[in-house]
C-alpha positions in Angstrom: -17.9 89.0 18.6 -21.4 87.9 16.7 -24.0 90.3 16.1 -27.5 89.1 15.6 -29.7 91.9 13.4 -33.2 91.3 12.7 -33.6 92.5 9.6 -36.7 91.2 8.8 -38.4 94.5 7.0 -36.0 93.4 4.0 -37.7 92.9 0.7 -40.9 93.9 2.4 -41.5 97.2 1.1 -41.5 98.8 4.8 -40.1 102.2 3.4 -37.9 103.8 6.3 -37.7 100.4 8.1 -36.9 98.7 5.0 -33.7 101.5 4.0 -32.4 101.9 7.4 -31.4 98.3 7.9 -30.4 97.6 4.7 -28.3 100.6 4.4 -27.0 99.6 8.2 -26.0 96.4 7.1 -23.9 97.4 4.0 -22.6 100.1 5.7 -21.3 97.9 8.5 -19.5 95.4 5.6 -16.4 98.2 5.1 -16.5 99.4 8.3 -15.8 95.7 10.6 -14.2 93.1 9.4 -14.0 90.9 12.7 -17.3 90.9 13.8 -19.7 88.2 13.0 -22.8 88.7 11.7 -25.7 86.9 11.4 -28.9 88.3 9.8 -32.2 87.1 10.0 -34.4 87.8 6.7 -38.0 86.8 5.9 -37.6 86.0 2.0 -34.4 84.1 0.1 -34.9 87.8 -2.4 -33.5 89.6 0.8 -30.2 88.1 0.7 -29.2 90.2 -2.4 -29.6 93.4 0.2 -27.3 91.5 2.6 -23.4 91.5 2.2 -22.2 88.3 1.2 -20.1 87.5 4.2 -22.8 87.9 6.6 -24.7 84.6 7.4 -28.3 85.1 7.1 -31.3 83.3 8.1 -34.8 82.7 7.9 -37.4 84.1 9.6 -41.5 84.1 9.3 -43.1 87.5 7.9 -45.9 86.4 10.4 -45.2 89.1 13.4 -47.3 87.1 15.6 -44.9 84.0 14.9 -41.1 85.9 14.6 -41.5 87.8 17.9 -43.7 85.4 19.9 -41.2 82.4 19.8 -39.2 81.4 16.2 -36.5 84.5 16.3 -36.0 83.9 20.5 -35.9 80.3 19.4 -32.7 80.7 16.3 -31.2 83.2 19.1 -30.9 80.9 21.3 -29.6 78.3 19.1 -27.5 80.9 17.5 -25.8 82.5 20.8 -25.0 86.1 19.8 -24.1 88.7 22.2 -26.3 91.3 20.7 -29.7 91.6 18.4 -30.4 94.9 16.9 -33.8 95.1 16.4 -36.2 98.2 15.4 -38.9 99.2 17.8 -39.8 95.5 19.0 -38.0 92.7 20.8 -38.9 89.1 20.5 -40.6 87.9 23.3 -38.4 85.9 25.9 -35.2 87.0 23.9 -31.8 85.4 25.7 -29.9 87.8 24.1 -29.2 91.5 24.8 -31.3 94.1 22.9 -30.2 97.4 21.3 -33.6 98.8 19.7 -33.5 101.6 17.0 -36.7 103.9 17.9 -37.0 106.3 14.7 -39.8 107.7 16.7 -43.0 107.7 18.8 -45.7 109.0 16.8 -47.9 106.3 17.8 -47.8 108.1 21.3 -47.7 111.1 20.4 -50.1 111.2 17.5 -52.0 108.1 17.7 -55.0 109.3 15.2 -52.1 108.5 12.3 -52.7 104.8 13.3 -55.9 102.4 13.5 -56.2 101.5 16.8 -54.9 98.5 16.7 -52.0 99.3 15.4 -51.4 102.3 17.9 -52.5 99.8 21.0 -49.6 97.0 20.2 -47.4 99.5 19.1 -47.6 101.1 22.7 -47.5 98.0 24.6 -44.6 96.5 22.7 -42.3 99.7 22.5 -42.8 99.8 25.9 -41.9 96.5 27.1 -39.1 97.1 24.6 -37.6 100.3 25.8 -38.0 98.7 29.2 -35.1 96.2 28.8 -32.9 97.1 26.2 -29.1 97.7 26.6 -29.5 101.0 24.4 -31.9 102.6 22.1 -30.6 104.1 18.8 -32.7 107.0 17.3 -32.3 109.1 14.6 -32.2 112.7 15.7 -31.9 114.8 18.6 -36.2 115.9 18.5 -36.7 111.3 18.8 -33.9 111.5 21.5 -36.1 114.2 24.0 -39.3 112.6 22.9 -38.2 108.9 23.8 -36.9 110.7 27.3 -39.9 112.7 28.3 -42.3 109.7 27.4 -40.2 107.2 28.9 -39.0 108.8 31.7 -37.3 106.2 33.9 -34.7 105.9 30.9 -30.9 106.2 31.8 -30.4 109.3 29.3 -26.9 107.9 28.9 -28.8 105.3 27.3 -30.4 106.7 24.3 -27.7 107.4 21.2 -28.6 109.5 18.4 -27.0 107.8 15.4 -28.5 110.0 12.3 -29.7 108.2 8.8 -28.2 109.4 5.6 -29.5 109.4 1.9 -27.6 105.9 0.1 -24.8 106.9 -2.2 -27.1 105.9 -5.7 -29.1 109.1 -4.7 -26.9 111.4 -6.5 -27.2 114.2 -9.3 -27.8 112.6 -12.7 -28.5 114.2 -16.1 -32.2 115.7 -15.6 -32.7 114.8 -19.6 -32.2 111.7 -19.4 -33.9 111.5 -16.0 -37.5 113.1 -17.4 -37.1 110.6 -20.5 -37.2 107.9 -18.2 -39.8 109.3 -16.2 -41.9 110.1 -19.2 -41.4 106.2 -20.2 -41.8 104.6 -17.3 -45.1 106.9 -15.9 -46.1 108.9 -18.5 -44.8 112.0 -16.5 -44.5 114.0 -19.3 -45.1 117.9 -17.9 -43.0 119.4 -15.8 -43.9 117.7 -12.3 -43.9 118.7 -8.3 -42.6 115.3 -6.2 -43.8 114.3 -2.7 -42.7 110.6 -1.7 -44.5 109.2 1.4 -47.1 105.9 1.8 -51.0 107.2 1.7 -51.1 107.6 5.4 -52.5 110.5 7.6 -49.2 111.7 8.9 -47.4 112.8 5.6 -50.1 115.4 5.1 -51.4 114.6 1.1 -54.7 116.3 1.8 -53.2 119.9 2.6 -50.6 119.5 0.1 -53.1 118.7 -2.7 -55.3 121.6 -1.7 -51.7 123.7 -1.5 -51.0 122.1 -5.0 -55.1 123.6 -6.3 -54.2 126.8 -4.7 -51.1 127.1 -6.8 -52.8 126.1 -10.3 -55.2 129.0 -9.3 -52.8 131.5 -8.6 -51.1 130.8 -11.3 -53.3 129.8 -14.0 -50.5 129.3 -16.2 -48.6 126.7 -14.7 -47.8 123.6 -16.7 -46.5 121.4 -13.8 -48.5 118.6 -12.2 -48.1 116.5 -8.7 -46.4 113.6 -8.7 -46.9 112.1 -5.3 -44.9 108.9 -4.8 -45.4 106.3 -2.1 -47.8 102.6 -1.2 -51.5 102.6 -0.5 -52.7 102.4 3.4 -55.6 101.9 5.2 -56.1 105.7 4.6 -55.4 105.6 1.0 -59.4 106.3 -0.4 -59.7 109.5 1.5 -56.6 111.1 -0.2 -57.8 109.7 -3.2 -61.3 111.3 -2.7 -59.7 115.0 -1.7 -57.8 114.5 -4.7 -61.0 113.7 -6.8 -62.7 117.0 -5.4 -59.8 119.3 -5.8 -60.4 120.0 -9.3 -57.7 119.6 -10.4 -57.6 115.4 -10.4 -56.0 115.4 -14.1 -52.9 117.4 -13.0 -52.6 115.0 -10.3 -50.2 111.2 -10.6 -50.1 108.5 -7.9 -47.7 106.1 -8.3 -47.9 103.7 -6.1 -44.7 101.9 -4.8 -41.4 102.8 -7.0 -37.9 100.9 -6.2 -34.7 102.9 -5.8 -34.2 103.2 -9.1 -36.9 104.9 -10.4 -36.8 107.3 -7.5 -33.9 108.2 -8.6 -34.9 109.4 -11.6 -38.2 110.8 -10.1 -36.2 113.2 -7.7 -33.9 114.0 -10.5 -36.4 114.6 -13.2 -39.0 116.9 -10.6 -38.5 120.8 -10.6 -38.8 120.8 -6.7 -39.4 118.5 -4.0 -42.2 119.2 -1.0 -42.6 117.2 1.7 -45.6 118.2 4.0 -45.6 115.5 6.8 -46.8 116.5 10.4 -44.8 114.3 12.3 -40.9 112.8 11.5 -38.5 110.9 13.4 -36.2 112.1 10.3 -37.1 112.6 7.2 -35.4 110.6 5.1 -36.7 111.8 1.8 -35.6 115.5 2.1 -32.5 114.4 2.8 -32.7 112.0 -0.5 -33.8 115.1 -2.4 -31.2 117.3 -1.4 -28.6 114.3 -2.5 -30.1 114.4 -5.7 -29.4 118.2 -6.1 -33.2 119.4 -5.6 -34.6 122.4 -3.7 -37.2 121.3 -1.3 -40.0 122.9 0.8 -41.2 121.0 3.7 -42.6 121.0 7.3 -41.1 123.2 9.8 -42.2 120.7 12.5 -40.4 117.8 14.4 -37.1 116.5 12.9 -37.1 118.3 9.7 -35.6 121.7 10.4 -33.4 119.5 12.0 -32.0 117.5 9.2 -32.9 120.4 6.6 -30.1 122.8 8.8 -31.8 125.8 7.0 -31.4 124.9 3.5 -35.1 123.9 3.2 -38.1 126.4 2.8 -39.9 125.0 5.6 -43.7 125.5 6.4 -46.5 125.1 8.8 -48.2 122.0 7.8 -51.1 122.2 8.6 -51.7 125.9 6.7 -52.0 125.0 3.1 -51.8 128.6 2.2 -48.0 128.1 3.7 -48.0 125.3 1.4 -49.5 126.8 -1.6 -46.9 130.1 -1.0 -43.6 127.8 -0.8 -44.9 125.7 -4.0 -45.5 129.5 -5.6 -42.6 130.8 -4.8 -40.3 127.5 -5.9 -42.4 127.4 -9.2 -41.8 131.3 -10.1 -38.4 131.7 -9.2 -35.4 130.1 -10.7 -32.8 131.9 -8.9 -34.3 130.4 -5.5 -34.2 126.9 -7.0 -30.9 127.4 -8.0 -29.7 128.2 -4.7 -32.2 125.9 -2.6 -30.4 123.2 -4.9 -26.9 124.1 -4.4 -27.4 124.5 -0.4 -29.3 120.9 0.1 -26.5 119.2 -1.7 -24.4 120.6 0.5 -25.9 119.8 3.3 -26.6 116.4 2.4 -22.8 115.8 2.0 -22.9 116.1 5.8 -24.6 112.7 6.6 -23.2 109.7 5.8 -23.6 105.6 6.5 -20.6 105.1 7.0 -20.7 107.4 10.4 -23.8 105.5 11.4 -22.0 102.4 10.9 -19.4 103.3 13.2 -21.6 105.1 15.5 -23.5 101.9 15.8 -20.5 99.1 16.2 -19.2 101.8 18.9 -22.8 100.5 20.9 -23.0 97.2 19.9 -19.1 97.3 21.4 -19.9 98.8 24.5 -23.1 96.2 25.0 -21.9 93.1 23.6 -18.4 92.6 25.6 -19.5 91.2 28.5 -21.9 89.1 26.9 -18.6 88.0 24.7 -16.5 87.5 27.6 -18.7 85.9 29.6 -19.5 83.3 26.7 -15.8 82.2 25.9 -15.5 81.7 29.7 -18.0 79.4 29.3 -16.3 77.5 26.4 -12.8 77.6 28.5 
């Protein structure tokens, strides 16, 4: 059979987009050796993400251009029986469609997108959802909001195939992680970590007042916040509430940082917290855990799903919550310790290679009458 993946957010710095398919496609490599597989990438740098027997091709970055005719246009030249695709079809596609929804925040919570973005995201989910084979999501809370908002949905239909942190997130020697951090940031303090782009959803506001309300009830503390993650649209205002907490020297943004350096960033932070009001997942407490680091983070939407109990998990939008988790994580050892030794465990539990075959078990089931019905043809 030949599976088509669009695997466009490649190399494009689309965070979970970006580590989902990439992860998807290397953990498909072990896993099926019959299958064809053609990718289609927007940038020659992509192909080093892509295993080297898959065939890949290009695409335009352009949206407007890939979905409105040049990816319907290589499917049809390319006759798959399947394209994967995340959230949006191409327009006119002749092949079947299984579409991974991580979520529906832009119905849900529209104010965490401009308008625009929150308008075309509706009207192309929708159209989406509407004709594909089978939607993938990533946990059971996506699963029940993908049903109740579209409710003419065959729930048969909807699989939950769960993300996993990528085997490089993994304990390493905090020494030599903190040097590296020290060289490469000038982190040199002992440091709090949050990973998520400047947008409103992942809750930096609270979590820098939280992170004032700690420095003040404990006057003492050395650490600062290390907050990890690309610039948005919303980036000035957390910028700004950073600037008038008062505490805007004790307070690091990075910017963008590859895999390895968040490596060493989870491995070299004393905790992780992770205040976000709205996940499909939650990929980084998961990455956290994998590195063998207690985290803190929002009791809300997928995350006390994928944290199982070993996170200390918080109402988001309290930041004295916040402050009391960061506290508490900052004071006592003994609860790192065990946070730690829990959320590796736990982390243990997901793995690639079980959304690999989760997801060849769907593209099976959807792509053999297309396959059958093609070599017909050809007879």
């Amino acid at each position: 059979m030949r599976f088509a993946v669009d695997a466009h957010a490649i190399g494009r710095r689309l965070t979970g987009n970006e580590v989902y398919i990439r992860s998807l496609l290397n953990a498909f490599a072990p896993v099926e050796h019959e299958a064809e597989f053609i990718t289609y990438i927007c940038g020659n740098e992509a192909r080093r993400w892509v295993p080297d027997r898959f065939r890949t091709r290009l695409i335009p970055a352009n949206p407007f251009v890939r979905l409105g005719f040049d990816l319907a246009r290589k499917l049809r030249q390319d006759r798959p029986d399947l394209i994967h695709v995340q959230y949006t079809a191409p327009l006119d596609c002749p092949a079947p469609v299984v579409a991974t929804v991580h979520d529906i925040s832009f119905l849900e919570h529209p104010e965490f997108f401009t308008a625009a973005r929150a308008l075309q995201l509706r009207w192309s989910v929708r159209r989406t959802v509407r004709t594909a084979r089978r939607i993938l999501t990533v946990s059971e809370f996506s699963r029940a909001s993908i049903l109740k908002a579209y409710s003419h949905l065959n729930p048969d239909a909807v699989v939950v195939v769960p993300n996993a942190a990528a085997t490089g997130f993994r304990p390493t020697s905090r020494g030599a992680a903190k040097a590296s951090v020290a060289r490469h940031f000038q982190v040199g303090k002992p440091f709090i970590l949050t990973v998520g782009d400047l947008q409103p959803r992942k809750n930096h506001i609270k979590l820098i007042a939280a992170f004032a309300e700690l420095l003040r009830a404990c006057p003492g503390t050395p650490h600062e916040l290390v907050i990890a993650g690309q610039g948005s649209w919303f980036a000035p205002r957390v910028r700004e509430a950073a600037q008038r907490s008062g505490v805007s020297d004790r307070i690091r943004f990075l910017g963008f940082v590859d895999d390895d350096d968040l490596l060493d960033l989870y491995n070299a932070c004393e905790f992780f917290v992770f205040p976000s009001l709205y996940e499909g997942f939650g990929l980084p407490v998961l990455e956290a855990m994998a590195c063998g680091k207690a985290v803190a983070c929002s009791g809300t939407s997928a995350l006390p799903e994928v944290a199982g109990g070993t996170a200390w998990l918080f109402d988001p939008h309290s930041v004295e919550q916040i402050a009391r988790a960061m506290i508490d994580l900052v004071s006592d050892a003994g609860l790192r310790a065990r946070m730690e030794r829990l959320g590796l465990q736990r982390s243990m539990r997901f793995s690639w290679q079980e959304a690999a075959r989760k997801t060849l078990q769907v593209y099976n089931e959807v792509a053999r009458p297309q396959f059958h019905a093609r070599h017909a043809q050809m007879r």
